[in-house]
N, C-alpha and C positions, 0 to 999 in steps of 0.2 A: 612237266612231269605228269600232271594229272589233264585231263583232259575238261578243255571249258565245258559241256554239258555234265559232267560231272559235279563241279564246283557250284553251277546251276542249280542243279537238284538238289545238293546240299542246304543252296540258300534256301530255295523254295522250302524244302522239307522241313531246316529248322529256324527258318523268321517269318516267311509266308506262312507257312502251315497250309500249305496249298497241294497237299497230296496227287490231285489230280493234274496238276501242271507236272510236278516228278514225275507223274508216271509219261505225260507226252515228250520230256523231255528227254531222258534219259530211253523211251520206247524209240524217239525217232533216232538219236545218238546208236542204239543197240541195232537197228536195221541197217545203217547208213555204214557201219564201222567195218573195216576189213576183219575177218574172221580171226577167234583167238581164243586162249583161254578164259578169259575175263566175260565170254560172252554171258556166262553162265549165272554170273556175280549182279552182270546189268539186268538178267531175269529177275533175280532175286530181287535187288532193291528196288524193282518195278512192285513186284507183288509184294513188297513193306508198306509202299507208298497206296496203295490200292486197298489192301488191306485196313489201313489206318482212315482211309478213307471211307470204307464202309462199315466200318466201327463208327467213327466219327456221326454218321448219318443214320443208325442204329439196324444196319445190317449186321445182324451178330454170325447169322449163317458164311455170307461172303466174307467178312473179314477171317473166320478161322477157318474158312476154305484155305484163304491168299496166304493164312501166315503159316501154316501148317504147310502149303505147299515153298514158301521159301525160306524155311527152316531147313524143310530133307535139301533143299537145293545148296543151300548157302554148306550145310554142313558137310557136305562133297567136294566144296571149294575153300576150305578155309586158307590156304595157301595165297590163295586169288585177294580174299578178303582182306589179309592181312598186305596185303602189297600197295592195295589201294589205299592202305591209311589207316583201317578201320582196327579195332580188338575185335577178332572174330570170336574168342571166347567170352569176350561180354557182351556180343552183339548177343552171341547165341542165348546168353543167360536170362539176358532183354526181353529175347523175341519169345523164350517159352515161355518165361512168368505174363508178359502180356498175354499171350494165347490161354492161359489160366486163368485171369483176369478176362478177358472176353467169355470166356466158357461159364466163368460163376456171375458171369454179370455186373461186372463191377463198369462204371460206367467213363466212356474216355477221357483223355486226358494227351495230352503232348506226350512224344515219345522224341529222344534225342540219340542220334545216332552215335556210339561211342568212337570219337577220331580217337588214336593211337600214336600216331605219325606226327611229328614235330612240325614235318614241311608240309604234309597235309593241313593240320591246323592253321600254318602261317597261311598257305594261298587260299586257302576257306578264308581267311580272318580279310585277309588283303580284296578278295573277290565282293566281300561285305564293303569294305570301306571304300572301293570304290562304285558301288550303290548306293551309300550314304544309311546302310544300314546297321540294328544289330546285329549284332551275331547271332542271338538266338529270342525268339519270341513264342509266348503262350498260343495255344489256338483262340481266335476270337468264334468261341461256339453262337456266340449272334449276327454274323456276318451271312447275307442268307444268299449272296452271290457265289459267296467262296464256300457254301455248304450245299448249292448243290449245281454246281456248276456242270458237272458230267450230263445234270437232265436238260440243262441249256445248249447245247450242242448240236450243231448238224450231226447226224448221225447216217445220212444215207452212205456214203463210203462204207460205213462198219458193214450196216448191214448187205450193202453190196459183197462186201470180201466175204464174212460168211455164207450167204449164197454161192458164192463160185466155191469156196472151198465143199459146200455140202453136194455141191452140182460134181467137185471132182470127185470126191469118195464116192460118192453115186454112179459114175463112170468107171473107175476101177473094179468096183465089186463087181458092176455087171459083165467087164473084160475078164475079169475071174473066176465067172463061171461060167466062159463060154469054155 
């Protein structure tokens, strides 16, 4: 019913506290998947994950870029949200008072995604045990792998794809004004 990089993300988000794994996981999940309404849902929880991530690392700008921008997202889909498992009215209640809390500077802390769904819980819980994991764990804010993992990474791909995409709006606009 739920989809294994789903149940992933979940683990990672709330026993890893591995934000930046959520976001590759559930980023590659969201390109890979045949089109649908839910694609919009898997935006969202990329840029929760993203967000808490540069909270986490005291980017206070990018994180309330990422939450603000999937807050308006998520609230367009609350339908979506709630199919997946989640309380999309406590998600949302979640995500503005964090974004409140980033903005007065209050300083991070684990955020837990609110499941709703019975059977969701069950196959989150079952996905846990067989990892041999909890269900839910604290961020370990001294872990300095898992804090800045994103700056460990190859990155030439990224920046390859932004070059071609600024190379294509480049091309367009000049097509535009012939």
């Amino acid at each position: 019913m739920y989809p294994q990089p789903y149940l992933d993300y979940l683990i990672q988000f709330h026993v890893e506290r591995d934000y930046f794994e959520c976001h590759e996981i559930l980023e590659e999940y969201w390109k890979n998947s045949p089109p649908d309404q839910r694609k919009a849902v898997w935006v969202g929880l990329i840029q929760i994950a993203v967000a808490l991530y540069h909270q986490r690392r005291g980017n206070q700008n990018g994180a309330i870029k990422m939450l603000t921008s999937a807050i308006r997202l998520l609230e367009q889909h609350l339908e979506d949200v709630q199919q997946l498992g989640l309380d999309s009215a406590a998600l949302h209640l979640l995500l503005t008072k964090r974004l409140e809390e980033i903005r007065t500077g209050i300083a991070y802390r684990s955020l837990s995604l609110p499941i709703r769904e019975e059977a969701l819980q069950r196959a989150y819980e079952h996905a846990c045990a067989l990892r041999n994991a909890p269900v839910s764990r604290e961020s370990d804010l001294n872990d300095h792998y898992l804090m800045n993992k994103h700056t460990l990474r190859d990155r030439t791909d990224v920046f390859a794809e932004r070059q071609r995409q600024i190379d294509l709006r480049e091309q367009r606009r000049k097509a535009s004004e012939k």
